[in-house]
N, C-alpha and C positions, 0 to 999 in steps of 0.2 A: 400635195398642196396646190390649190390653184391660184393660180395668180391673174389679179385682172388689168388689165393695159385699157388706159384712158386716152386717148387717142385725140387728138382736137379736129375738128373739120377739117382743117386746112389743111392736113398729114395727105386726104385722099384728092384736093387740088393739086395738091403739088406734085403728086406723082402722077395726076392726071397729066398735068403740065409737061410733066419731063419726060413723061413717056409720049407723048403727044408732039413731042420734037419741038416744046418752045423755049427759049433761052431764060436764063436767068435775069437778063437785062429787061424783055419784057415786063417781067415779073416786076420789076422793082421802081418805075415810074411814079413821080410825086417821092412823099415819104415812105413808102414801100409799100408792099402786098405782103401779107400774109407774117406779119414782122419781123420782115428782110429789111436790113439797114441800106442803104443808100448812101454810094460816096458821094462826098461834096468838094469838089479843088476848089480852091479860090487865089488869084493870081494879083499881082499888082504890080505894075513896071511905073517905078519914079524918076521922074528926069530934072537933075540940079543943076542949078550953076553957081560956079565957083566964082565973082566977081574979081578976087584979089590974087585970083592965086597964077603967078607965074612959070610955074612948072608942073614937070611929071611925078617929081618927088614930092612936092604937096600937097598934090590931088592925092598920091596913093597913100597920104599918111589920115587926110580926109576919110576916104571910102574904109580902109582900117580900121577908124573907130567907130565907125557908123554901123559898121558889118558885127564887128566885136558887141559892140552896145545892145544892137537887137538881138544875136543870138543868145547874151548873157539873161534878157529879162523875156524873152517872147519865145513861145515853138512852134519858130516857123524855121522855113530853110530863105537865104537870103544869098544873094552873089551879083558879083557888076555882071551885067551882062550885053552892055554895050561903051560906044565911045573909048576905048580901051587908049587912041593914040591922041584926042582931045586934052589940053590939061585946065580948059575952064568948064567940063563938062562930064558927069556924072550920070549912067543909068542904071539903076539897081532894080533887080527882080527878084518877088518875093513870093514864098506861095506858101499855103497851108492847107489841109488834109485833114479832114473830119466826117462826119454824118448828120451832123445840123448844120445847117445854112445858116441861118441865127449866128451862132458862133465862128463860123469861120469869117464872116462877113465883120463881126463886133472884133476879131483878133488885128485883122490887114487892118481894119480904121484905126486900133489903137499904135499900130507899129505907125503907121502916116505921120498919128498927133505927134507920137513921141520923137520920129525923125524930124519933124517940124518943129519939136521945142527942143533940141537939139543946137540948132540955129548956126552948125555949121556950113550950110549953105542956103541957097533959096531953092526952093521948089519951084521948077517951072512951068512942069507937066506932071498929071495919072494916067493910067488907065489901069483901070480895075474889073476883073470878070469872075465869075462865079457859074463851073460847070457843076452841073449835077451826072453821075454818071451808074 
């Protein structure tokens, strides 16, 4: 019995490619070549401040529900990642992992609004970036 193997163009690029000594990273610029997905990180570092709060014990029961709260409704990874001996001051870094840009850019705005109606601190500062890789 013969069997017939349908093959897509892109079977003989690829191997063109990889025997031709080029990386898969090449390959996968914009939303990809030959459809190869493309990672997308996106990062967000927030900086709060604590107007009232006169301790270490404050701030850390603050950053606790704040960390709790996002991990329970969002899938991102989130952690203080600065100010550690500050206690009117808060920096939390968040990041999330996907292959639409779209998405992971619409995830970090929604953790921002939702830390922001929150309203257990103020927001002072972002910075938000978005590698493609």
């Amino acid at each position: 019995m013969n069997r017939l193997f349908f093959l897509s163009p892109y079977f003989f690029v690829l191997n063109f490619l990889f025997d031709s000594g080029y990386s898969l990273r090449l390959m996968t610029l914009g939303y990809g070549l030959c459809g190869f997905i493309t990672m997308v990180v996106g990062t967000l570092k927030i900086e709060f401040l604590l107007v009232e709060n006169r301790s270490l014990k404050g701030k850390r029961k603050v950053v606790r529900s704040m960390v709790d709260k996002v991990k329970a409704r969002f899938n991102v990874s989130i952690a203080e990642v600065g100010s550690n001996d500050k206690w009117q001051k808060i920096e939390l870094g968040i990041s999330a992992v996907g292959n639409d840009r779209r998405h992971i850019d619409s995830s970090l705005s929604h953790v921002l609004e939702f830390l922001d109606s929150l309203c257990l601190a103020q927001i002072v500062n972002t910075q938000f970036e978005i590698i493609s890789l």
